[in-house]
Backbone as JSON, one array per atom type, in Angstrom:
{
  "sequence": "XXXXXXXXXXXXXXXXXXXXXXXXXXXXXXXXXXXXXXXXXXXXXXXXXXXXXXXXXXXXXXXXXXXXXXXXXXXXXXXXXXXXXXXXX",
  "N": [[82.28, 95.51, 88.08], [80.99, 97.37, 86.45], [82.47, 97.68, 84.16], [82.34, 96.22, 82.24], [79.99, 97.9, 81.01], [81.26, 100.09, 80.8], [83.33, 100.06, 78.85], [82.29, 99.7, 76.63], [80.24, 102.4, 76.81], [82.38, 104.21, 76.47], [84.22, 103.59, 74.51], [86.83, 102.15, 75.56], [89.22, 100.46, 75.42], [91.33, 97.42, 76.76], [93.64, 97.65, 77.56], [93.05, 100.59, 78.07], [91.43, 100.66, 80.39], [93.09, 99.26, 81.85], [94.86, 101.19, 82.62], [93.25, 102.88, 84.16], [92.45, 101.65, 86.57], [94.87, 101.3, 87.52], [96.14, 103.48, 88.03], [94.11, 104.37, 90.6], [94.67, 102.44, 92.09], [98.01, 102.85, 92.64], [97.79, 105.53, 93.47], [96.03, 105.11, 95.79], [97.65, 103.54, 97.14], [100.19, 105.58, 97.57], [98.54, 107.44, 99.22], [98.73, 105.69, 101.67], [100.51, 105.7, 102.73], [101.24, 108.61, 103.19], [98.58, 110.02, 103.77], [98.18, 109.43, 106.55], [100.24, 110.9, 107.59], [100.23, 113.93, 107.13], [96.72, 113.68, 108.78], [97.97, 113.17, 111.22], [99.61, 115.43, 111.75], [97.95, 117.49, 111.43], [94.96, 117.3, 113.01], [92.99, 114.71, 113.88], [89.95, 115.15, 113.84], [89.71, 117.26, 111.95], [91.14, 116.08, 109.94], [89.89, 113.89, 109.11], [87.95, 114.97, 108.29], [88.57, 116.63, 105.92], [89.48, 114.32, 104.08], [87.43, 113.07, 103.82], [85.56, 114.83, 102.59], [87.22, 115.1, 100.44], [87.42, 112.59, 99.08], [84.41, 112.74, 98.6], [84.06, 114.45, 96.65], [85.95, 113.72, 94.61], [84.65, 111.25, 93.95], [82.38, 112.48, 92.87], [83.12, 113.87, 90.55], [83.92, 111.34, 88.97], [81.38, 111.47, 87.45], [81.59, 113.35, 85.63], [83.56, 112.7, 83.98], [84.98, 112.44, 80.94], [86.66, 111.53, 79.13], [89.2, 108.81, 78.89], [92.14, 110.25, 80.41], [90.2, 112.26, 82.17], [88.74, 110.29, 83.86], [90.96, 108.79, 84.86], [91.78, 110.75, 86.08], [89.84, 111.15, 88.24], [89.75, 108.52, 89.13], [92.35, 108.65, 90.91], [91.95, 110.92, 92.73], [90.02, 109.92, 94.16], [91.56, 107.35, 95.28], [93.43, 108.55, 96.56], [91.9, 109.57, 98.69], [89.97, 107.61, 99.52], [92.17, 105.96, 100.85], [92.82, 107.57, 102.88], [90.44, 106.91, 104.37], [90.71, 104.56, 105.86], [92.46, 104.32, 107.72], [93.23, 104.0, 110.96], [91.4, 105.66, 113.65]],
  "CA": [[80.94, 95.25, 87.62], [80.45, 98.25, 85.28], [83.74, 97.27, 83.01], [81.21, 96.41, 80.57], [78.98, 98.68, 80.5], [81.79, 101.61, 80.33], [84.16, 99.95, 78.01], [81.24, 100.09, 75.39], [79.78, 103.38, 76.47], [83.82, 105.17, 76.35], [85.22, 102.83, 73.76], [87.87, 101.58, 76.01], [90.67, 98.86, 75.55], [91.48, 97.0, 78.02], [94.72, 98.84, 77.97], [92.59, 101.66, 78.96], [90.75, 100.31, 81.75], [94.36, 98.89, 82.92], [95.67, 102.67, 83.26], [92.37, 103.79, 85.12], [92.94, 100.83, 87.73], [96.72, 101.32, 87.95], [95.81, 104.96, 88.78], [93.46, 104.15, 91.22], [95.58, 101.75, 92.65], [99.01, 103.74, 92.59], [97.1, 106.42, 94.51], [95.82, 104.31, 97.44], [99.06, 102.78, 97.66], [100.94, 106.22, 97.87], [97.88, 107.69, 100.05], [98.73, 105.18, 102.5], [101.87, 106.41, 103.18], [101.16, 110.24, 103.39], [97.38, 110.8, 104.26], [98.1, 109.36, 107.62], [101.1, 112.0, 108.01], [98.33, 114.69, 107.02], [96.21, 113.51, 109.4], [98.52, 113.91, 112.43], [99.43, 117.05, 111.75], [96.54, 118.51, 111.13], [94.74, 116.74, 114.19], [91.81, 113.65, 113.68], [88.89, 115.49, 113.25], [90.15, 117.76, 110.82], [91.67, 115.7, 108.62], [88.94, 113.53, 108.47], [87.01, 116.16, 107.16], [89.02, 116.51, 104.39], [89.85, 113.75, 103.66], [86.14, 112.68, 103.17], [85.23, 115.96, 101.61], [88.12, 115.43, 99.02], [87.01, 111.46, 98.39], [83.21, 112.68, 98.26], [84.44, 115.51, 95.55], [86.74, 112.66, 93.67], [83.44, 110.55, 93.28], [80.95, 112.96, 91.75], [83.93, 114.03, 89.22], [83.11, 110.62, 87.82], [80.07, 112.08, 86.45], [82.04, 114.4, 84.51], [85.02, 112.49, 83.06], [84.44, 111.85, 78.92], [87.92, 110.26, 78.46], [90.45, 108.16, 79.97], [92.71, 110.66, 81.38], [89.56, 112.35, 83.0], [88.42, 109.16, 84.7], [92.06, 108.21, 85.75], [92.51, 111.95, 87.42], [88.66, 111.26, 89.16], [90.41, 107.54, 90.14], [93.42, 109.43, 91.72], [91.55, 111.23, 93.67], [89.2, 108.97, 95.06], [92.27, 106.48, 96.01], [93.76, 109.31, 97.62], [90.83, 110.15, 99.37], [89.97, 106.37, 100.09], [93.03, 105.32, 101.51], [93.05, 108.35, 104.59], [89.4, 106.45, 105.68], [91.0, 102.96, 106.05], [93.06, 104.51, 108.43], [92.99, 103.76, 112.19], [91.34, 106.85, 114.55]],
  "C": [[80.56, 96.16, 86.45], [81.37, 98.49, 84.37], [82.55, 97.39, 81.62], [80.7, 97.08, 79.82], [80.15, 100.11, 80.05], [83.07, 101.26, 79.41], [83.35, 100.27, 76.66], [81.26, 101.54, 75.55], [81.24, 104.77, 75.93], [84.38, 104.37, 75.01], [86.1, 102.4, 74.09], [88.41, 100.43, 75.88], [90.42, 98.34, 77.03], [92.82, 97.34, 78.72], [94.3, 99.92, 78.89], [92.2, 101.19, 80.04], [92.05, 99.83, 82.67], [94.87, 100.15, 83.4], [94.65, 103.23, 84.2], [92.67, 102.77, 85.98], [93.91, 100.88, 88.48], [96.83, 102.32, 88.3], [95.39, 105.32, 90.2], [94.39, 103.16, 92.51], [97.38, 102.44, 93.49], [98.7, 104.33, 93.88], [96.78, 106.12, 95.75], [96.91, 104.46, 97.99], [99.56, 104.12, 98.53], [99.83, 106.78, 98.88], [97.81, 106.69, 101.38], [99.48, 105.76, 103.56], [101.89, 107.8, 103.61], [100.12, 110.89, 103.84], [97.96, 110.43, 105.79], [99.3, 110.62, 108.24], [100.8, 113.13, 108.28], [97.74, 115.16, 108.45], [96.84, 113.88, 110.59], [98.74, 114.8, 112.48], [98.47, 117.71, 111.85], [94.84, 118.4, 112.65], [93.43, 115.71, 113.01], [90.58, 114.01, 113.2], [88.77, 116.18, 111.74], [90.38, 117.22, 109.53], [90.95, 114.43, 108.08], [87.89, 113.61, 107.56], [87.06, 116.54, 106.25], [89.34, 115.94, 103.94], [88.49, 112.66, 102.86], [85.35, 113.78, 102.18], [86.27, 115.41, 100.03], [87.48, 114.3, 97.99], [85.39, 111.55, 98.18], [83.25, 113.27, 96.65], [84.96, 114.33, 94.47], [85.49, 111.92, 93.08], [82.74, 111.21, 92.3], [81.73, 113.66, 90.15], [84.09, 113.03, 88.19], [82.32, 110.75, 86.7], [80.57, 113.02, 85.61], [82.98, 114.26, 83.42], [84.27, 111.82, 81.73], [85.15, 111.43, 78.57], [88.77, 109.46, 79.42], [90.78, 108.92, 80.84], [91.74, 111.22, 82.38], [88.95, 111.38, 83.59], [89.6, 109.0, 85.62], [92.31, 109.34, 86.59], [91.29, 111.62, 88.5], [89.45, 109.92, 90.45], [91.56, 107.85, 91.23], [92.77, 109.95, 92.83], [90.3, 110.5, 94.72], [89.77, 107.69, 95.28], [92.87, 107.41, 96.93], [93.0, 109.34, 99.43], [90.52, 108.75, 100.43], [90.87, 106.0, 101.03], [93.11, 106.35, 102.45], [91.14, 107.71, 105.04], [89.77, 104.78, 106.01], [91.92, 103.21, 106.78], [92.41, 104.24, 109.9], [92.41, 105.15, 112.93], [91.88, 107.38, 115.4]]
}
């Protein structure tokens, strides 16, 4: 929904917007695989806790990114982050 509005306000391609997606994406993916590993170790509550702390942190770093690569490191971390709460309890 806000393609629009932040391809104008950044100047972004659509190249660009493909590397912040594919970032974002990537990240889940591999956070599928490894937050839940994490998580057991560390026990359920715990690693819930950081794992929502990290994806709350990943969000508001939005507000700070001024280029591509800072957007695509904010998207990294808030697929990371994402993909350990789509996990089972």
């Amino acid at each position: 929904m806000l393609k629009p509005i932040l391809e104008v306000e950044f100047n972004w391609t659509e190249t660009d917007f493909a590397h912040i997606v594919m970032a974002f994406t990537t990240a889940y993916a591999a956070g599928l695989l490894l937050v839940g590993r994490i998580i057991d170790k560390i026990g359920t509550k715990l690693g819930y806790a950081v794992i929502i702390t990290a994806w709350s942190i990943a969000g508001m770093f939005h507000a700070l990114a001024r280029n591509v690569l800072q957007f695509s490191l904010a998207r990294i971390g808030l697929g990371l982050g994402e993909s350990g709460t789509s996990l089972p309890a």
